[in-house]
C-alpha positions in Angstrom: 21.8 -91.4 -33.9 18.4 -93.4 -34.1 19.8 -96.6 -33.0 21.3 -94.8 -30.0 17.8 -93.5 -29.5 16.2 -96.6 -29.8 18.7 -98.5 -27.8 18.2 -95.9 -24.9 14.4 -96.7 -25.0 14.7 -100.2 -25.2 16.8 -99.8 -21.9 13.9 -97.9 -20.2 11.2 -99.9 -21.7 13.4 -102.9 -20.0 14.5 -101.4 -16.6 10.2 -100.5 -15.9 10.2 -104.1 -16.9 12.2 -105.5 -14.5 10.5 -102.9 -11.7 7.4 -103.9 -12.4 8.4 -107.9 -12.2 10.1 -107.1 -8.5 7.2 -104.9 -7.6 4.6 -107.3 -8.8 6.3 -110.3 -6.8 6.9 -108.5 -3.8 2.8 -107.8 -3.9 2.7 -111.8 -4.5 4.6 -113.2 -1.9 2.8 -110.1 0.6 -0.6 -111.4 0.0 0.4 -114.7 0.0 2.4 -114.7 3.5 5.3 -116.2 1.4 9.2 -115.2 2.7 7.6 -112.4 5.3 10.4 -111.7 7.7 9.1 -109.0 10.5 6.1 -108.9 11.9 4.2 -105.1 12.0 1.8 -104.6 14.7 -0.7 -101.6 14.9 -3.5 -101.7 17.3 -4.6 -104.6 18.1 -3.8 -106.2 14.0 0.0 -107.7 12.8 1.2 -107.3 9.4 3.3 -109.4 7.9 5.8 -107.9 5.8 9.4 -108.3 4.3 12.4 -106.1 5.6 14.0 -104.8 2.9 11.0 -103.8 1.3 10.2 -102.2 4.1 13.8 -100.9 4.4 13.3 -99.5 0.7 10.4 -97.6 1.2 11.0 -96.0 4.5 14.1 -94.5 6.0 12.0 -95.3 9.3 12.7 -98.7 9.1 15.8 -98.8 7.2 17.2 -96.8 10.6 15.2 -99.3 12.7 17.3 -102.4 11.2 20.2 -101.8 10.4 20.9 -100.3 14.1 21.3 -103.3 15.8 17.9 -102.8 18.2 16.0 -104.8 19.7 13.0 -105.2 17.1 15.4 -106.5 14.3 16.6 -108.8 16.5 13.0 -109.8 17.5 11.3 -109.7 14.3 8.9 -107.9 15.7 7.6 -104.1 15.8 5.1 -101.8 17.6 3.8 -98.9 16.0 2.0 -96.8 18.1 0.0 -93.4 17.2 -1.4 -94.9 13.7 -4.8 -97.2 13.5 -4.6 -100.6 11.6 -6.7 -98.8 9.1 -4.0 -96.6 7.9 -1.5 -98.6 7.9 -3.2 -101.2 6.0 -3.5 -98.3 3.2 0.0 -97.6 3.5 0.9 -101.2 2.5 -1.5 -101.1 -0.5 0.1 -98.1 -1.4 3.3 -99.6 -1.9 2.9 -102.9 -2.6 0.1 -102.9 -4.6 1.0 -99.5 -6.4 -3.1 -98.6 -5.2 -3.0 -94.8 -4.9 -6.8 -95.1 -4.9 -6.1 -95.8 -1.4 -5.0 -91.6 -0.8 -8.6 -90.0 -0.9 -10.9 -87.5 1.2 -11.3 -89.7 4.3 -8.0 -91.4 4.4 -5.7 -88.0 2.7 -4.9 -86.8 6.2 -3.9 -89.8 8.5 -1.3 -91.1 5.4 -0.1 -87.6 5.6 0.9 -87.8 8.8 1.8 -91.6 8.8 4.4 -90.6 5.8 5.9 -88.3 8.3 5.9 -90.4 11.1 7.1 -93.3 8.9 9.4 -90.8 6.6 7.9 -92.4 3.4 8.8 -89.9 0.9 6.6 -91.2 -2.2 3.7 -91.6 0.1 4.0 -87.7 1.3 4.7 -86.6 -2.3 1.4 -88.2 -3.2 -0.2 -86.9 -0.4 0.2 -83.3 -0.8 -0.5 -83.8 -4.6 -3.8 -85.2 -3.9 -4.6 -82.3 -1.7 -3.5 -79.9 -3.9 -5.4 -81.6 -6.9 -7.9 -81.1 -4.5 -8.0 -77.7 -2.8 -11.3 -75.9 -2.5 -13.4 -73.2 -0.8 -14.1 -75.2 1.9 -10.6 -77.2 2.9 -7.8 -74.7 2.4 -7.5 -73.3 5.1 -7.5 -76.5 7.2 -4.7 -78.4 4.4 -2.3 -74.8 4.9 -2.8 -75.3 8.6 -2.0 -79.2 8.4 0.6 -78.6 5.9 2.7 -75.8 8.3 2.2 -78.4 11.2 3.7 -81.0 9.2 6.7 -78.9 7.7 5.0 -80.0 4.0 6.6 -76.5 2.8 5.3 -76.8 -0.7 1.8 -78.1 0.1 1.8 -75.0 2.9 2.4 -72.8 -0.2 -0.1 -74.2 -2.6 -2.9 -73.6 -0.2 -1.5 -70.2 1.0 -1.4 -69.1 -2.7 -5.1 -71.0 -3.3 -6.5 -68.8 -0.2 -4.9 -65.2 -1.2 -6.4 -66.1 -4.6 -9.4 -66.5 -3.5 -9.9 -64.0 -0.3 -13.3 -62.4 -1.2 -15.0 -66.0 -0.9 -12.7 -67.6 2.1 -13.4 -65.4 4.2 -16.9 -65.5 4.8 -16.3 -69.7 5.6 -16.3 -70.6 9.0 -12.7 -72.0 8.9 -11.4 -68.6 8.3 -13.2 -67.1 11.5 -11.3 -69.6 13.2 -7.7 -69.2 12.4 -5.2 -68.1 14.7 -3.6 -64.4 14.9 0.0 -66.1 13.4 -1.9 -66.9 9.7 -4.3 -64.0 9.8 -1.1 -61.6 9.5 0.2 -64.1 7.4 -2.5 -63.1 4.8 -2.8 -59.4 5.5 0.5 -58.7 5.0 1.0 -60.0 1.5 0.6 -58.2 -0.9 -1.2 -61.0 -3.6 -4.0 -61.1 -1.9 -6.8 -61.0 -4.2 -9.6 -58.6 -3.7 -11.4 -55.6 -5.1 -10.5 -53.1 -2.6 -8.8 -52.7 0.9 -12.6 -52.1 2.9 -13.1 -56.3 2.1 -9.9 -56.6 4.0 -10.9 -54.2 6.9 -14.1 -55.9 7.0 -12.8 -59.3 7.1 -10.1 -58.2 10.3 -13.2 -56.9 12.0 -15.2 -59.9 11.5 -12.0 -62.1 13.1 -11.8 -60.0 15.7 -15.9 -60.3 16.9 -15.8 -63.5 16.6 -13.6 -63.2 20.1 -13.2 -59.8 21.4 -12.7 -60.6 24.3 -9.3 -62.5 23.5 -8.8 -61.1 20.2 -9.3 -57.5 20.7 -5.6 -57.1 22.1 -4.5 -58.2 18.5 -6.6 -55.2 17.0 -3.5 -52.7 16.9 -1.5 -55.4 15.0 -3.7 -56.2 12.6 -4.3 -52.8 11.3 -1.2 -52.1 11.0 -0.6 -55.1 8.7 -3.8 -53.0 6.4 -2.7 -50.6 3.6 -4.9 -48.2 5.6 -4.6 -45.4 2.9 -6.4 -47.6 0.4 -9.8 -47.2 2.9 -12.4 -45.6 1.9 -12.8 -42.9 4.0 -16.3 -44.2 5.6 -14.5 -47.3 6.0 -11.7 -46.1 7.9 -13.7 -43.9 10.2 -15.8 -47.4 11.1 -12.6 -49.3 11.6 -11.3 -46.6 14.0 -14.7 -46.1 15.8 -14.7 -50.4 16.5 -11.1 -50.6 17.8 -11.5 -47.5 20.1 -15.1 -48.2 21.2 -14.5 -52.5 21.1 -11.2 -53.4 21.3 -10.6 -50.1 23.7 -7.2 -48.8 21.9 -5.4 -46.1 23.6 -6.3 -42.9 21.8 -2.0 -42.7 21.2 -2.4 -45.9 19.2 -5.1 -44.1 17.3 -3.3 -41.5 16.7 -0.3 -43.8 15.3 -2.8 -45.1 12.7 -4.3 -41.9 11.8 -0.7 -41.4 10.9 -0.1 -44.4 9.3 -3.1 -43.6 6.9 -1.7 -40.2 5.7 2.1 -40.9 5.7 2.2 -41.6 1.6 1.4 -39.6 -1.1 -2.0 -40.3 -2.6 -1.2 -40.3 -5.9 -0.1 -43.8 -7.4 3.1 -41.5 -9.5 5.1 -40.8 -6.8 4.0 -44.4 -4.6 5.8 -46.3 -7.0 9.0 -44.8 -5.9 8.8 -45.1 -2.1 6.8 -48.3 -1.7 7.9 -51.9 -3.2 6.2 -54.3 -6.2 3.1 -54.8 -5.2 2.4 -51.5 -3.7 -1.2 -52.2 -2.6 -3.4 -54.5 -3.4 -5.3 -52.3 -6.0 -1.8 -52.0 -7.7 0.2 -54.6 -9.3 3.6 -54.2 -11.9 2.6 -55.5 -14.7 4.6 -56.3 -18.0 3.0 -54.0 -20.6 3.7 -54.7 -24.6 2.7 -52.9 -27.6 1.0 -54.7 -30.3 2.0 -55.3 -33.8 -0.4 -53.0 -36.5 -1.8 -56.1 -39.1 -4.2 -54.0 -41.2 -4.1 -50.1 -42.5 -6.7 -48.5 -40.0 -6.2 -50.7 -36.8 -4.5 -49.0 -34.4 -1.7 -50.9 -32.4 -2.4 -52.4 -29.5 -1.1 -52.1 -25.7 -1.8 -55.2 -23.6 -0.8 -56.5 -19.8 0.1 -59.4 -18.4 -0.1 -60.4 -14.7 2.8 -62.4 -13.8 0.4 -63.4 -10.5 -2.8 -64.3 -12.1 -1.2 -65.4 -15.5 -3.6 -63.1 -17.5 -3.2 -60.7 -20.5 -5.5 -57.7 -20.1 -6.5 -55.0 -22.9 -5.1 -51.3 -22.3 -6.3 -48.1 -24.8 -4.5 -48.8 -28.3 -1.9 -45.9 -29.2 -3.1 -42.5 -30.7 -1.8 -43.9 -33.8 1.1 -46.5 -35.6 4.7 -45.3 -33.8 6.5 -46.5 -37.1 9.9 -48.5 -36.6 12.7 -48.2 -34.6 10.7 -46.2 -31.9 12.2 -45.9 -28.2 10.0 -46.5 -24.6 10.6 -45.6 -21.3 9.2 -45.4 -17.7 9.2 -42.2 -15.8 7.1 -41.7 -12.6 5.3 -45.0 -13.6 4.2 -43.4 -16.7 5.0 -45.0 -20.3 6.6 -42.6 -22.8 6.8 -43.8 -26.8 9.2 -41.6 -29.4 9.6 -41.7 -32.5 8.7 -40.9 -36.3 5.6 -42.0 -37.9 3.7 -41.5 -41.3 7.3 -38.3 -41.5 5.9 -37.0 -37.9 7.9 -36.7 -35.1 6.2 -37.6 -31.7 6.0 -38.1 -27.9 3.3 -40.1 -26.5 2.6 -40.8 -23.2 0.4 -43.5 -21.1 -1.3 -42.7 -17.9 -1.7 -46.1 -16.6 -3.7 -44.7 -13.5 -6.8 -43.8 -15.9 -5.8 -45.5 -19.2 -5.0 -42.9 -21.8 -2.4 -42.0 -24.1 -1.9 -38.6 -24.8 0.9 -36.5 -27.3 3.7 -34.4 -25.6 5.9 -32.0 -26.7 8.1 -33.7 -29.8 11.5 -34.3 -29.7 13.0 -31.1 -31.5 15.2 -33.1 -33.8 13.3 -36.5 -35.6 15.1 -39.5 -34.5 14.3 -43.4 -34.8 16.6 -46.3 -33.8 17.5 -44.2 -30.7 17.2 -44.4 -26.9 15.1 -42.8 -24.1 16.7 -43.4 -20.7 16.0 -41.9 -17.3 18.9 -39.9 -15.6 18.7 -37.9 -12.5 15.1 -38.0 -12.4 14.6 -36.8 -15.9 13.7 -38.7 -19.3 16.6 -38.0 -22.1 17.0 -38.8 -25.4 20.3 -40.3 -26.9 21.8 -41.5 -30.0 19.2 -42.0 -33.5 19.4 -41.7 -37.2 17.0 -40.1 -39.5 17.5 -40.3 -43.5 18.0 -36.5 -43.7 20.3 -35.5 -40.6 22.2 -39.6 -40.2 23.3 -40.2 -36.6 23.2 -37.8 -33.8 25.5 -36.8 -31.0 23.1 -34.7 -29.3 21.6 -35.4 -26.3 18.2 -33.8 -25.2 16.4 -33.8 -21.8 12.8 -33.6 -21.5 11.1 -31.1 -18.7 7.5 -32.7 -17.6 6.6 -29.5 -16.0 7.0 -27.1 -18.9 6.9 -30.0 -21.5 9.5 -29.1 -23.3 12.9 -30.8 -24.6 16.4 -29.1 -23.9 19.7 -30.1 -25.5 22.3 -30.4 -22.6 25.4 -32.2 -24.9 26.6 -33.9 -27.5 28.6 -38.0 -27.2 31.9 -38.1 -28.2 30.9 -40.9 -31.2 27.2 -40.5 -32.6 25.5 -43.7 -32.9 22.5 -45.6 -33.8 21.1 -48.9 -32.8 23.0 -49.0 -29.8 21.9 -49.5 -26.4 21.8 -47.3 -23.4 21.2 -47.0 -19.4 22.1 -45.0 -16.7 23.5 -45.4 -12.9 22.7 -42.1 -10.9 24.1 -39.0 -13.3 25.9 -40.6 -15.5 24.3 -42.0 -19.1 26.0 -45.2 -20.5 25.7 -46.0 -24.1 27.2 -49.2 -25.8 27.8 -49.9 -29.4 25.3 -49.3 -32.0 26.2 -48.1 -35.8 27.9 -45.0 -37.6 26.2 -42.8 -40.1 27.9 -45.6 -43.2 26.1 -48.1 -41.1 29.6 -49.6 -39.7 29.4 -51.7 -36.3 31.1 -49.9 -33.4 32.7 -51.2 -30.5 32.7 -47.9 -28.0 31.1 -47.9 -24.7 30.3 -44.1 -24.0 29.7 -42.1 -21.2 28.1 -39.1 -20.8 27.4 -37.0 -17.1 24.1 -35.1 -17.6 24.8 -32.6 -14.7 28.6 -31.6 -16.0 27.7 -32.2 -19.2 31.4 -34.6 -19.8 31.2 -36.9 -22.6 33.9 -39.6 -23.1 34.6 -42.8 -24.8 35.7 -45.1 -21.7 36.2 -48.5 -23.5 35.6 -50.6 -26.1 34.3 -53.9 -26.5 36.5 -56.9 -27.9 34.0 -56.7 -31.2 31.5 -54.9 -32.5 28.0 -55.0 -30.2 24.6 -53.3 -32.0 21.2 -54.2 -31.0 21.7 -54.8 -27.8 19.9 -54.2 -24.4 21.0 -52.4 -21.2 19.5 -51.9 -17.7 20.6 -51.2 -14.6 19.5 -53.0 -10.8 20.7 -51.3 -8.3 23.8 -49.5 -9.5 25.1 -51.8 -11.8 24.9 -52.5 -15.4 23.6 -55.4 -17.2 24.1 -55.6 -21.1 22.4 -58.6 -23.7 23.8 -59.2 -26.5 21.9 -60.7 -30.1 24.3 -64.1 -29.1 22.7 -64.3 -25.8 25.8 -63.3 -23.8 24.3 -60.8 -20.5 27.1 -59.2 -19.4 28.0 -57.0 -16.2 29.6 -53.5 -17.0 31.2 -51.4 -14.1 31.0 -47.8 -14.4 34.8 -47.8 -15.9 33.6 -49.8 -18.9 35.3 -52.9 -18.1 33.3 -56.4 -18.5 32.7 -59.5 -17.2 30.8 -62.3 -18.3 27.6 -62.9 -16.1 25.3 -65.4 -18.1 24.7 -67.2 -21.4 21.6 -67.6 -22.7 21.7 -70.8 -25.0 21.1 -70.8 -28.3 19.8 -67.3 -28.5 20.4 -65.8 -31.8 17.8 -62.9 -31.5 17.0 -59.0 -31.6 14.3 -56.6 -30.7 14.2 -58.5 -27.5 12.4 -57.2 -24.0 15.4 -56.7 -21.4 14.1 -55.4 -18.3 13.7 -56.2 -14.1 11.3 -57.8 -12.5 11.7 -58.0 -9.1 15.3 -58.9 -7.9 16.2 -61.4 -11.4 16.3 -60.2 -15.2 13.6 -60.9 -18.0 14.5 -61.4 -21.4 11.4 -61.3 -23.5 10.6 -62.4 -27.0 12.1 -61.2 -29.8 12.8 -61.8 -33.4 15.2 -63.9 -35.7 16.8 -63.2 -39.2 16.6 -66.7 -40.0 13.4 -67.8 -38.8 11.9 -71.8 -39.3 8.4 -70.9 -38.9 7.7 -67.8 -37.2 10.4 -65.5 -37.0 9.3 -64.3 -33.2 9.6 -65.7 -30.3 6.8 -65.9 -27.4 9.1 -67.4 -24.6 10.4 -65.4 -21.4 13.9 -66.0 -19.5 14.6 -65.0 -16.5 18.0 -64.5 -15.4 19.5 -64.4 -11.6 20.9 -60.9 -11.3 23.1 -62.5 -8.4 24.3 -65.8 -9.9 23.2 -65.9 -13.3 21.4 -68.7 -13.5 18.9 -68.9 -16.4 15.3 -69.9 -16.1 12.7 -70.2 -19.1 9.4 -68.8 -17.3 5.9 -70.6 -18.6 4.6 -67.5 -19.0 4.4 -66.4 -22.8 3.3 -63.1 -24.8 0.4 -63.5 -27.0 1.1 -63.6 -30.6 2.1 -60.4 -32.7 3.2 -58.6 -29.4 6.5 -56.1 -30.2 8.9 -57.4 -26.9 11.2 -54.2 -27.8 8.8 -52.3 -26.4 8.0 -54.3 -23.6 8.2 -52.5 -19.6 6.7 -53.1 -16.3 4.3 -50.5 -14.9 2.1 -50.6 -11.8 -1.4 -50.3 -13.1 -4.7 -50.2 -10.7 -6.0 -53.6 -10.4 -9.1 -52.2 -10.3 -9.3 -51.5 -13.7 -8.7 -55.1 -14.9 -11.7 -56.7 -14.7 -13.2 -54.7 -17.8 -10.2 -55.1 -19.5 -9.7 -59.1 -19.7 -8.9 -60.2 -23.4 -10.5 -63.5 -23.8 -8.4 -66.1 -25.6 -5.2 -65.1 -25.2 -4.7 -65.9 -21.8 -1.9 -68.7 -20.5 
């Protein structure tokens, strides 16, 4: 095996060899004038250079001579719409290998000579240079140039540079300037980075003085694009009084965004279920773990990580150490723990709109190694084991209202370890372990309104510790080999991804967006650390697998890992130092 390695970089070492030898005699024979065969003139200077370089470099020419026209025949071509200046930079770029020669004065004309000259190194360096280089002071003008030049990635690195940082571009005098297409462009996306929605009023009004008299018409439109009921109210009263006093809206379109302001609930709770990820700009989902308790006395930890600005964040620690084998859900964007701790049955939940856990109403049997999943609006409780009772069948449903826990049914097999979700009434649960500890293979449903429980299929094998979730009707199950497989609501299978070597349990399983995340986990036969930091994202459409650079911090618990949409606004205060990625 090492002589195959070593032979394979030998090769390399040899092949950059033999580039660099053609490279560095092409630059020879340039400088020199020796074996030139076509003549370049720009301006009023002729370069000359040798064809199939030239040919090799730039599909430009390469179209140019092998097509039979006239300047091939010639020896002889006319570039127009590029100075002798830039083009003398674009040969040193290539045949001397100089990409010195790509800097602040120069940046922009090779940009657009690459395009001209569809020279795809010299673009790629281009737009690597500028976004090396992005700053207060030229992003707006590189997103502009980028979108005019169709660089689609450089256009997105400055996009992403400016909604980063809003509250400082848009007091430059670039921003004042841009057009109506890229201001909506910015107010309608939802990471744009700023404290509260009154900067963003403020900046639209400060747009549209700058040119009333052509920009007023654009007024109506560029409100709507505001999350109008994030306003203060003193902001939203000025806003209204400059577009009906300034811009001279019709008192219907005044109405409309009077409307507009007051047509969602005010309380973050019920916004998450109407609106979509980002639901404001003071909100963002946010994957939220629970720590790992190290030392008697120190409570575990509950942290948050923003997926857009790649930061952990502190929350409130738990009341107190949930214990093992403890369950989470998400109801109403509101976290909920259970379990048994210190012989203690609890509830906790986390208000993520003010930061505080608080107890609820316990669970009136003690369970651990069980499941909470939401079903017809309403947080159940499925499956456990504790050492007195063993498994259960029953199947509780909590009231938030009265806070109180009701038993509605029993499953036909009772199980622990096993996992669980649920598509509209109907809870699905999928393997797990009998009271003697044996490996079952059942996949159980159970309809919480009817109250039918029934043992629809069974898997080829035994399946415990796995993960289930559903996106958009159907279900997705992860298995400890790293199999994700799609279940239909009959219970039969199909294969939909493999995760590779994946040997792992007490792994996050959850949706972000419109793909999976698999998060963490632990190994039985750890070489090192027995967790794992890393998380995968998996294409809910074509299962394609992706390994994310984000990472959890060390000691975070990825079983108890869910997204909630926290208020940004709270963040700041919160930042953990050091652990960010």
């Amino acid at each position: 095996m090492s002589s195959m390695m070593s032979a394979s970089v030998s090769s390399l070492d040899w092949a950059n060899k033999i580039r660099t030898n053609v490279v560095d005699g092409l630059r020879h024979s340039f400088i020199e004038g020796l074996f030139t065969d076509i003549e370049i003139e720009v301006s009023d200077a002729v370069f000359r250079c040798h064809k199939v370089f030239l040919c090799a470099i730039s599909d430009y020419f390469l179209a140019m001579f092998t097509s039979g026209m006239r300047e091939s025949i010639d020896s002889r071509v006319t570039i127009k719409d590029l100075s002798k200046s830039t083009f003398r930079a674009v040969l040193d770029f290539y045949y001397t290998c100089d990409r010195s020669v790509i800097n602040v004065e120069t940046a922009e004309d090779l940009l657009r000579a690459s395009g001209l000259l569809q020279m795809k190194t010299l673009q790629d360096s281009c737009e690597c240079y500028y976004a090396d280089n992005l700053n207060l002071d030229n992003a707006v003008a590189v997103w502009s140039l980028a979108q005019c030049l169709h660089c689609d990635a450089l256009a997105d690195k400055a996009k992403r540079f400016i909604l980063a940082h809003f509250m400082d571009i848009y007091m430059e005098p670039d921003f004042i300037q841009m057009d109506i297409e890229h201001i909506n462009e910015l107010f309608i996306d939802d990471d744009l980075r700023t404290p509260d929605e009154d900067h963003v009023a403020e900046a639209a009004i400060s747009w549209i003085k700058h040119d009333i008299k052509t920009r007023s018409r654009y007024a109506n439109e560029i409100c709507m694009n505001l999350r109008l009921r994030y306003l203060s109210e003193d902001c939203f009263v000025n806003l209204l009084g400059f577009v009906q006093n300034e811009c001279h809206i019709k008192d219907s379109v005044l109405e409309g965004l009077s409307s507009k302001r007051w047509s969602y609930p005010q309380d973050a709770s019920n916004a998450v279920a109407l609106e979509s990820s980002l639901t404001s700009r003071n909100y963002e989902n946010m994957l939220v773990v629970l720590g790992v308790t190290r030392a008697t006395g120190i409570l575990p930890t509950t942290h948050a990580y923003s997926f857009n600005t790649k930061m952990w964040f502190k929350l409130n620690s738990l009341l107190f150490d949930p214990g093992v084998g403890y369950a989470t859900c998400v109801h109403d964007n509101n976290l909920y723990v259970s379990g048994i701790s210190l012989r203690k049955a609890y509830v906790l939940r986390y208000d993520p709109t003010c930061n505080i856990w608080e107890e609820r109403c316990q669970m009136p049997e003690k369970r651990r190694y069980h499941e909470m999943i939401v079903a017809s609006d309403r947080i159940h409780a499925v499956c456990g084991w504790n050492k007195r009772d063993g498994v259960f069948t029953s199947i509780i449903q909590y009231h938030e209202r009265e806070d109180a826990w009701i038993s509605i049914g029993h499953l036909k097999v009772g199980v622990y370890s096993a996992s669980a979700c649920a598509v509209d009434n109907v809870i699905y649960v999928f393997g797990g372990r009998a009271d003697d500890s044996t490996r079952k293979r059942d996949i159980q449903s159970f309809n919480v309104v009817t109250g039918q429980a029934t043992v629809i299929n069974q898997f080829p094998s035994a399946v415990t510790e796995s993960r289930a979730l559903t996106m958009d009707s159907t279900m997705f199950l992860a298995l400890t080999n790293g199999s994700i497989m799609k279940v239909m609501e009959t219970g039969s299978l199909s294969r939909h991804s493999i995760l590779p070597n994946f040997d792992r349990f007490n792994f996050g399983f959850l949706q972000h967006g419109s793909n999976i995340l698999v998060v963490g986990g632990d190994t039985r036969y750890p070489s090192g650390s027995s967790q794992f930091e890393d998380l995968i994202e998996v294409n809910a459409h074509d299962g394609k697998v992706k390994v994310l650079n984000d990472k959890l911090f060390n000691n975070a618990s990825a079983a108890a890992c869910r997204i909630l949409l926290i208020r940004r606004v709270i963040l700041p205060r919160l930042s953990v130092p050091g652990i960010s990625h």
